[in-house]
C-alpha positions in Angstrom: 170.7 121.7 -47.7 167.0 122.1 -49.5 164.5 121.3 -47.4 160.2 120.6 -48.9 157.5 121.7 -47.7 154.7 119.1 -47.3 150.9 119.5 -48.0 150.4 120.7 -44.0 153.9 123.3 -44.3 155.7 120.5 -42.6 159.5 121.3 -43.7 161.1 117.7 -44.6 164.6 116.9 -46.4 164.9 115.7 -49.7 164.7 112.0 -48.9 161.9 112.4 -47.2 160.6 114.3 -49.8 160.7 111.3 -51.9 159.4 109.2 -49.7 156.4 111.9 -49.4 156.0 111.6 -53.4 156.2 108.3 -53.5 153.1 108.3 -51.4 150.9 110.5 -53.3 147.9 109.4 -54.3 148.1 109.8 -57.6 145.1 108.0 -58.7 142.9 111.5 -58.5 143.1 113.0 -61.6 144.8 116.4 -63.0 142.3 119.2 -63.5 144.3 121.4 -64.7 148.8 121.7 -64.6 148.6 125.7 -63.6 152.9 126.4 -63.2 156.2 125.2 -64.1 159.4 125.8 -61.8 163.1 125.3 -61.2 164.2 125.5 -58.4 168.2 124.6 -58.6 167.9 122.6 -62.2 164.9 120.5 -61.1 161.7 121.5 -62.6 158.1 120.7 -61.2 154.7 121.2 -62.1 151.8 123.0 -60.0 148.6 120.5 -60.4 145.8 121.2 -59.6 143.6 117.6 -58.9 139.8 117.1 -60.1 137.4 117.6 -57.4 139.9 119.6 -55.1 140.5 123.5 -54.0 142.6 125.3 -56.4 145.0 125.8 -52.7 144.8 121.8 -52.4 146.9 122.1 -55.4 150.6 120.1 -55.4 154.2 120.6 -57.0 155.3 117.6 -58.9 158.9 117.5 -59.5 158.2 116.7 -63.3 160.4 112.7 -63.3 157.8 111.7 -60.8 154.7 113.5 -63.0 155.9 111.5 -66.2 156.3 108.5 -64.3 152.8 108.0 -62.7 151.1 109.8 -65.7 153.2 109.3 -68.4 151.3 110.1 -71.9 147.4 109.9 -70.3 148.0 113.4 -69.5 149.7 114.8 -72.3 147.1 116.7 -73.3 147.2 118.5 -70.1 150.8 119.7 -70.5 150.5 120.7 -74.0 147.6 123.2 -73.2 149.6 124.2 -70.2 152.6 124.8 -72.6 150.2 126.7 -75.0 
């Protein structure tokens, strides 16, 4: 079983791992999108948010980054893909 690692190294399940998504603030903005991974099929993206430490920075499995961002920050992903 896969287990997440919150913001404080707290090792949750997936569900909870959701749930812990679900309840990011996501109204900061991205600095910059520094990393792209798969871990087991499921890629996420390494942000880095405005106004935070570069080690503040999250994973974002990439569904839940298109669905609170959707196009405002496709800019930020094509310079990332560049």
């Amino acid at each position: 079983m896969s287990t997440y690692a919150t913001d404080d190294n707290k090792k949750i399940s997936p569900a909870e791992w959701i749930e812990f998504l679900e309840n990011i603030n996501f109204d900061e903005k991205i600095h910059k999108i520094l990393a792209m991974d798969t871990d087991g099929g499921k890629k996420s993206y390494l942000v880095w948010w405005s106004g935070r430490d570069i080690e503040d920075s999250t994973w974002i499995p990439i569904p839940h980054f298109i669905k609170k961002f959707g196009e405002e920050e496709e800019e930020k992903i094509k310079v990332f893909k560049s």
